[in-house]
C-alpha positions as CSV (number, residue, x, y, z in Angstrom):
1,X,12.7,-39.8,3.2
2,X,13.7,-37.6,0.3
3,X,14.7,-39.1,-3.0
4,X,18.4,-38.2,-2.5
5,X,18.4,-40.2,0.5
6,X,16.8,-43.3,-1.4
7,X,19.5,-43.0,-3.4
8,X,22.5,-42.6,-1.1
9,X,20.8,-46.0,1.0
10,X,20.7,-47.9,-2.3
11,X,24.3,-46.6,-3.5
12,X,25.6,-47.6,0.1
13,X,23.9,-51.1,0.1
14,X,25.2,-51.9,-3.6
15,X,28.6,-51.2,-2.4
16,X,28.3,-53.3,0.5
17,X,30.3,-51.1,3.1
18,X,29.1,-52.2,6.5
19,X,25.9,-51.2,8.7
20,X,27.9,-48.4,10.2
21,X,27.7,-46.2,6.5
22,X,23.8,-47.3,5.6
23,X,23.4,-45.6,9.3
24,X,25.1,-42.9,8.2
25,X,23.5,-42.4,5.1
26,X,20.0,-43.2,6.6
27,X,20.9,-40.2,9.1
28,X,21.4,-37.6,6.1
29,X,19.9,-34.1,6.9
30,X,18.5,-33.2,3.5
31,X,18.2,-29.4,4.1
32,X,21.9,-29.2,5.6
33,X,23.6,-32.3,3.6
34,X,27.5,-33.1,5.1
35,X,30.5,-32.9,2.5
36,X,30.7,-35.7,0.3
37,X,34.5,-36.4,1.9
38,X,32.9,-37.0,5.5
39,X,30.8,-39.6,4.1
40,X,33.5,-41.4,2.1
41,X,36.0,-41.9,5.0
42,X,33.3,-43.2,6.6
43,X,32.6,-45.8,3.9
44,X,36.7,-46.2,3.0
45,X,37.7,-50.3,3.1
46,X,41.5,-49.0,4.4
47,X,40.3,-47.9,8.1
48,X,39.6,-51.3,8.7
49,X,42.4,-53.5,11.3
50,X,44.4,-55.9,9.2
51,X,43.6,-59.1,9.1
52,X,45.6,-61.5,11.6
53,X,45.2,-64.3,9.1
54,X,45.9,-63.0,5.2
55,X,46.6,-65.3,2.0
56,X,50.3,-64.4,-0.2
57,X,48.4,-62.4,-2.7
58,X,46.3,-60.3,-0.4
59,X,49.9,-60.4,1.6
60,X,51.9,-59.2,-1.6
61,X,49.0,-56.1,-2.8
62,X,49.3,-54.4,1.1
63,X,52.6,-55.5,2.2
64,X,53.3,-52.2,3.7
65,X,50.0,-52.1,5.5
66,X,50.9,-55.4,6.9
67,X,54.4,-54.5,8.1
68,X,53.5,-51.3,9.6
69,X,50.7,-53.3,11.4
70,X,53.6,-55.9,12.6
71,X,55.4,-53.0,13.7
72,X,53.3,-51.5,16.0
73,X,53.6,-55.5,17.7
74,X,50.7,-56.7,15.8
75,X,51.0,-60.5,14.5
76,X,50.0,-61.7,10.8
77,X,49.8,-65.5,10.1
78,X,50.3,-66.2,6.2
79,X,48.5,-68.6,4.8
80,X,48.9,-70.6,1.1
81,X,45.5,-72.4,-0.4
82,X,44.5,-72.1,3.2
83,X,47.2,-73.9,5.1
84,X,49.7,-71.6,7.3
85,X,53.1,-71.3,6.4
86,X,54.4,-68.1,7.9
87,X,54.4,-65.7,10.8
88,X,54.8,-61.9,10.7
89,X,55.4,-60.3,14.0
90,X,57.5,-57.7,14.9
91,X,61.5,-57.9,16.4
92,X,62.1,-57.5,19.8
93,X,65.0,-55.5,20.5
94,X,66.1,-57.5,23.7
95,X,68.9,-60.1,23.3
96,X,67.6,-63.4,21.4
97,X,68.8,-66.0,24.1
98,X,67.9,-64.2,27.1
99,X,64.5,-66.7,26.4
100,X,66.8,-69.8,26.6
101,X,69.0,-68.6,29.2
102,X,66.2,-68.0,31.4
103,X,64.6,-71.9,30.5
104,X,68.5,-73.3,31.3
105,X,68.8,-74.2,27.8
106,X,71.9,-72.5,26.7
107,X,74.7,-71.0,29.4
108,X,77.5,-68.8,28.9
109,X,80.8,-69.6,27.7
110,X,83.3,-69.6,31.2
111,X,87.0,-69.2,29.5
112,X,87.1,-67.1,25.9
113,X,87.8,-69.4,22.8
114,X,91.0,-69.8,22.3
115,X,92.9,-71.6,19.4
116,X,93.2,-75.2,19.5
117,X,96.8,-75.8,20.6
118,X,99.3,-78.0,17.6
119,X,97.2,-76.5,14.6
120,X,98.5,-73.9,12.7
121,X,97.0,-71.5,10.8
122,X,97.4,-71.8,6.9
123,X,98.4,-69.2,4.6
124,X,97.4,-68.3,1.2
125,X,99.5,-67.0,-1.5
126,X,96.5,-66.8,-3.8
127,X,92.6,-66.3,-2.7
128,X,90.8,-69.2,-1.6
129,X,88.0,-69.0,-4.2
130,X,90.9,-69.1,-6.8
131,X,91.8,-72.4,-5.2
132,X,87.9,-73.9,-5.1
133,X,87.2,-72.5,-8.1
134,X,90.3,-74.5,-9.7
135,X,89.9,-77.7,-7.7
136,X,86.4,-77.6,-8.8
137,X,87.8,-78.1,-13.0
């Protein structure tokens, strides 16, 4: 093994990026080296997955990364000093109570609303925030 090799092992170890890029580097041709770029996006931190556990300020620095990843129906748990406290998961586009209509826990209505018969509706000369804001004094 040539000198540049020694050093691109060593460089590799120091940055710690993972056995797959000191195999890499180990493999080096020296007569016919690769481009430098080939080698990096081999040793880049931002191909790895998400995480599916991630504390607020890891959460905060790649938001964007996280969402995408909860786009694509991926699931983050957030965590704070350790203990979890949120869930990031993407939205289903189906109706939200088809779950509990399925379970029996919530039915459809069987007449329409209708108004409560002997009230009548009140009417405002002024807006109602006018009137809260006043009764509040």
């Amino acid at each position: 093994m040539d000198q540049g090799s020694v050093r691109r092992l060593e460089t590799a170890r120091r940055c710690n990026r993972g056995q797959a890029a000191l195999a890499e580097a180990a493999r080096i041709d020296p007569v016919n080296p690769p481009d430098v770029a080939s080698i990096l996006t081999q040793m880049t931190l931002h191909k790895s997955l998400p995480k599916h556990e991630v504390g607020v300020r890891e959460l905060h620095d790649q938001l964007s990364r996280y969402v995408h990843h909860a786009a694509q129906g991926g699931e983050v748990v957030v965590t704070m000093r350790g203990k979890r406290v949120a869930r990031l998961s993407p939205v289903s586009d189906g109706d939200p109570l088809a779950d509990l209509r399925a379970r029996g826990l919530v039915r459809e209505p069987i007449q329409p609303k209708r108004p409560i018969a002997g009230r009548q509706q009140l009417r405002s000369l002024e807006p109602v925030s006018d009137l809260v804001a006043e009764q509040r004094r």
